[in-house]
C-alpha positions in Angstrom: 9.4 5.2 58.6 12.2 6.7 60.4 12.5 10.6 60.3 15.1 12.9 60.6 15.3 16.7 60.9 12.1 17.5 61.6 9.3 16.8 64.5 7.2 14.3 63.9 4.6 14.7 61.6 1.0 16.3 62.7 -1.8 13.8 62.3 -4.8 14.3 61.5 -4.4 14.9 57.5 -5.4 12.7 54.6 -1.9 12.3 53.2 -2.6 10.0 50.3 -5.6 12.6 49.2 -2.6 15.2 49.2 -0.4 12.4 47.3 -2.8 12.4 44.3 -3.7 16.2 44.6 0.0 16.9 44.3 0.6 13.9 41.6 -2.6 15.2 39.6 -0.9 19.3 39.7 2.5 17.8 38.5 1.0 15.9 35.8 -0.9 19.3 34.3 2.7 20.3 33.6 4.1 16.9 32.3 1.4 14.2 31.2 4.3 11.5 30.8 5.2 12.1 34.0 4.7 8.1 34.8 6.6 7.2 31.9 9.5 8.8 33.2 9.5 7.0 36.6 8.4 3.7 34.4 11.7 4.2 32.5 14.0 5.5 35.6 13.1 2.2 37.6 13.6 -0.1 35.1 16.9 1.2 34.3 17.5 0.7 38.4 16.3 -2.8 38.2 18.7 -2.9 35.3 21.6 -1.8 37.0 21.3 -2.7 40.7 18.8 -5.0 41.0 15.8 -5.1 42.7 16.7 -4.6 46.6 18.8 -1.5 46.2 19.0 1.3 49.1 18.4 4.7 46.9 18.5 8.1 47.7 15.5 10.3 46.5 17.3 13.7 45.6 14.8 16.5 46.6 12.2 14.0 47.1 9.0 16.6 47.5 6.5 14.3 48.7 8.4 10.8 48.0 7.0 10.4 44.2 10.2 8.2 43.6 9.9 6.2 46.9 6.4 5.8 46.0 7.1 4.1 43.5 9.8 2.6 44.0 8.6 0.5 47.0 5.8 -0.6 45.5 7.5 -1.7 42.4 10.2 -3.4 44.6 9.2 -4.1 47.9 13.1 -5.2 49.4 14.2 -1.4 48.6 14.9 1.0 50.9 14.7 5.2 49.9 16.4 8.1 51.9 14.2 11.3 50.9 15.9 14.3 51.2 14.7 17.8 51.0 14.4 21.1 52.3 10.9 22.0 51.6 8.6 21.6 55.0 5.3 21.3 53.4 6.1 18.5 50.8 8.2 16.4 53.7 4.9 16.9 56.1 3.6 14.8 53.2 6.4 12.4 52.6 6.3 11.6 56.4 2.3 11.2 56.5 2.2 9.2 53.7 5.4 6.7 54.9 4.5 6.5 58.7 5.4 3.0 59.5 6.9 2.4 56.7 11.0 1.1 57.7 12.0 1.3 54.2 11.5 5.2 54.0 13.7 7.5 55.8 13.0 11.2 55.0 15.4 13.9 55.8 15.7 17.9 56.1 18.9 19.5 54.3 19.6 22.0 52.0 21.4 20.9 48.9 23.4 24.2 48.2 24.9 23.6 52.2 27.9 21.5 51.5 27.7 19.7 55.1 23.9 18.2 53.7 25.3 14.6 52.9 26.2 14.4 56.8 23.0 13.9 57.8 22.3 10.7 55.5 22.3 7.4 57.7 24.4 5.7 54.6 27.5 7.4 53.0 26.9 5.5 49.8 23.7 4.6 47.5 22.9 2.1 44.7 21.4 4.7 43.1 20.3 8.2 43.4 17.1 9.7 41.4 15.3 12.8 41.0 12.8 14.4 39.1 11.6 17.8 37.9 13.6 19.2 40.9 17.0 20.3 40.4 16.1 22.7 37.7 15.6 25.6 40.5 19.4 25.5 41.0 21.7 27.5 38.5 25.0 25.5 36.5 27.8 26.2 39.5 26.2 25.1 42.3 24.2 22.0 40.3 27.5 21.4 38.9 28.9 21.2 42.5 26.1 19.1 43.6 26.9 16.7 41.1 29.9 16.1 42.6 29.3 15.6 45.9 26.5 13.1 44.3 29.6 10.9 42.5 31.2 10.5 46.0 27.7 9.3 47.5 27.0 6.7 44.3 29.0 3.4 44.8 31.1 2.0 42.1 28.9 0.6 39.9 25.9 2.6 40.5 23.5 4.8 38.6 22.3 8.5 39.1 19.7 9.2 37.2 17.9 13.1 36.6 14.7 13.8 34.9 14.4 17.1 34.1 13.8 20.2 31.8 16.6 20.5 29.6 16.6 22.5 26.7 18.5 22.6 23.7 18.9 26.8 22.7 20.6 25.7 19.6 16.6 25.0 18.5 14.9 28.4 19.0 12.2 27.2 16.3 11.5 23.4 17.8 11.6 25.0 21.1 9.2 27.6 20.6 6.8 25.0 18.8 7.1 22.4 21.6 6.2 25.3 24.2 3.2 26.3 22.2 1.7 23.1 21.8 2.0 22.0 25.3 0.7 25.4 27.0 -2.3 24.8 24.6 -3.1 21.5 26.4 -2.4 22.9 29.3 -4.7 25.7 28.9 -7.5 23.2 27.8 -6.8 21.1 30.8 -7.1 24.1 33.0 -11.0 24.5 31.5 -11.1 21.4 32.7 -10.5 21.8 36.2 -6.7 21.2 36.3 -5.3 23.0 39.5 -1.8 24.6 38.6 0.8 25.1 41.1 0.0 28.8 42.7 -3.4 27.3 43.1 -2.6 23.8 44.7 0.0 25.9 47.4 -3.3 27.8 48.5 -5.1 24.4 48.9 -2.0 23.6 50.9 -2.0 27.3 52.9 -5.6 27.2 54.4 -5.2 23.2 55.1 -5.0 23.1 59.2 -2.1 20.6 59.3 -0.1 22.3 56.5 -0.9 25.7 56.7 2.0 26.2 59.0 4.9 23.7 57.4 3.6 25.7 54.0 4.5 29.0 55.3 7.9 28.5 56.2 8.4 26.8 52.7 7.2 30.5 51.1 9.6 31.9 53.6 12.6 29.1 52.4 11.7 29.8 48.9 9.7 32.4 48.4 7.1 32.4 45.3 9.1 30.1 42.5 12.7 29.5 42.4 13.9 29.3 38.7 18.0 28.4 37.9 18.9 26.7 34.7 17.9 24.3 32.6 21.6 23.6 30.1 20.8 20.6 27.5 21.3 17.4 28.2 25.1 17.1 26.5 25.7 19.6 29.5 24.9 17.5 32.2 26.3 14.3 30.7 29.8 16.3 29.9 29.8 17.5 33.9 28.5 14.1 35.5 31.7 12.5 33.8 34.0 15.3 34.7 32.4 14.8 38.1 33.7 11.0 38.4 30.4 9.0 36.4 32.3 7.0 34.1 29.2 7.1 31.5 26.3 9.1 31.0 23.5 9.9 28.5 19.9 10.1 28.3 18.1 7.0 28.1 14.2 8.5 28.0 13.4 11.7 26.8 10.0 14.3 26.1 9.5 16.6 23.1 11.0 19.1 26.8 12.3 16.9 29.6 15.3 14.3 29.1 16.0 11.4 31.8 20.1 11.3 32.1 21.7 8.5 33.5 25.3 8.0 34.8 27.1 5.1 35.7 29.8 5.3 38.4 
C-alpha cells in the first residue's frame, strides 16, 4: 500500500478487529449493506471488467476496496477521504497491499483531485457517504467526478435518498426499521456515538479520532434529494446515462455511465 497525505500509520492496532467493529456498527443502520456492494461490483465487472483501477469516493475505512480486491484481485483502488480516524484504519488494514493507495483531501476543496496519482478512473463508488454534503456543493462534486470518469465508465452512489413526495411510505419505512434497530440494540448492537468512544480511548486512535471531532464535529447531516435528482444532475454533469440499478425500502444505488 502506498499512502499519501498523511504519516505513516501507528502500529500496534488490530486493524481488521476495527474492520468488523466498524462493518458490524454500519450494518445496525443498513442490514443489506452487503447487497449493495454485491450489486455495485457486479455492475463494475459489468461495465469495466474485472482489472479496473477505481476510485473509492470517501472511502472511510476502505469497505469498497475491501471488497473490491478480494472479489477481483487485478484491481487497483485510490481511497480518498478526509476523516483521520477511518484512513488510520484504511492504511492498517492495506499495509503492503500495492493495489490500495489511500489519500487525505477534502471533497468541498476544489484543488482535491490534484492529489490523485491518476487523473482518470474506470470507475468511481461510494457508499452511505456523500449524504453529509448539501445539493450545491454535491452537485459540484459531481462534476468534478464526470471529468475524473473516462469515457465509458461508471460512477456509481449508494445512498439515502428519499422521495418527500411519500410522506406516508416514508414515515412507515422509518418506523419499521428504527424498531429493528431498537431490538438489535437489546442485543448488543453498538451505534455510531458509541463505536467513536471505542475508537477515542483506543491508544493508536485516540489521537487520529480527535482531530476527526475537530474536522467534523459530532454528525454532519446535508441532503438526501431522491434519486430522479441525482440522475437529472449526473447527466447535466456530462454522464450520458444514469438510474438506479439496486435499491432499499430507504437507500437507492445510482449508476452513470460516461
Amino acid at each position: 500500500m502506498t499512502e499519501t497525505g498523511t504519516d505513516t500509520t501507528a502500529a500496534g492496532a488490530d486493524w481488521p478487529a476495527w474492520q468488523k467493529s466498524w462493518d458490524r456498527q454500519q450494518e445496525w443502520y443498513m442490514p443489506d449493506r452487503e447487497d449493495r456492494f454485491g450489486i455495485m461490483l457486479d455492475m463494475v465487472e459489468a461495465l469495466v471488467g474485472t482489472t479496473p483501477r477505481v476510485l473509492d469516493l470517501a472511502c472511510g475505512t476502505g469497505s469498497i476496496t475491501a471488497r473490491l480486491l478480494a472479489r477481483f484481485p487485478g484491481a487497483t483502488s485510490t481511497g480518498v477521504d478526509l476523516d483521520p480516524a477511518l484512513l488510520a484504519i484504511a492504511r492498517g488494514t492495506f499495509e503492503g497491499d500495492e493495489r490500495a493507495t489511500f489519500v487525505t483531501a477534502d471533497l468541498k476543496d476544489p484543488a482535491w483531485r490534484a492529489k490523485l496519482p491518476y487523473d482518470s478512473y474506470d470507475a468511481v463508488l461510494t457508499a452511505t457517504a456523500l449524504h453529509w454534503l448539501h445539493r450545491e456543493p454535491l452537485a459540484a462534486l459531481y462534476g468534478q467526478v464526470a471529468e475524473l470518469v473516462r469515457d465509458g465508465g461508471v460512477f456509481m452512489n449508494a445512498d439515502h435518498m428519499i422521495d418527500d413526495t411519500t410522506p406516508r411510505i416514508n414515515a412507515a419505512e422509518r418506523a419499521q426499521r428504527h424498531g429493528r434497530m431498537d431490538r438489535a440494540r437489546r442485543d448488543g448492537a453498538l451505534d455510531w456515538a458509541e463505536w467513536w468512544q471505542l475508537a477515542a480511548a483506543d491508544p493508536v486512535l485516540a489521537a487520529p479520532t480527535a482531530r476527526r471531532f475537530e474536522i467534523y464535529g459530532e454528525h454532519a447531516d446535508g441532503d438526501t434529494p431522491p434519486a430522479a435528482w441525482h440522475a437529472r444532475v449526473l447527466r447535466e454533469k456530462g454522464f450520458a446515462e444514469a438510474r438506479p440499478v439496486w435499491c432499499s425500502p430507504s437507500d437507492t444505488l445510482l449508476l452513470a455511465l460516461k
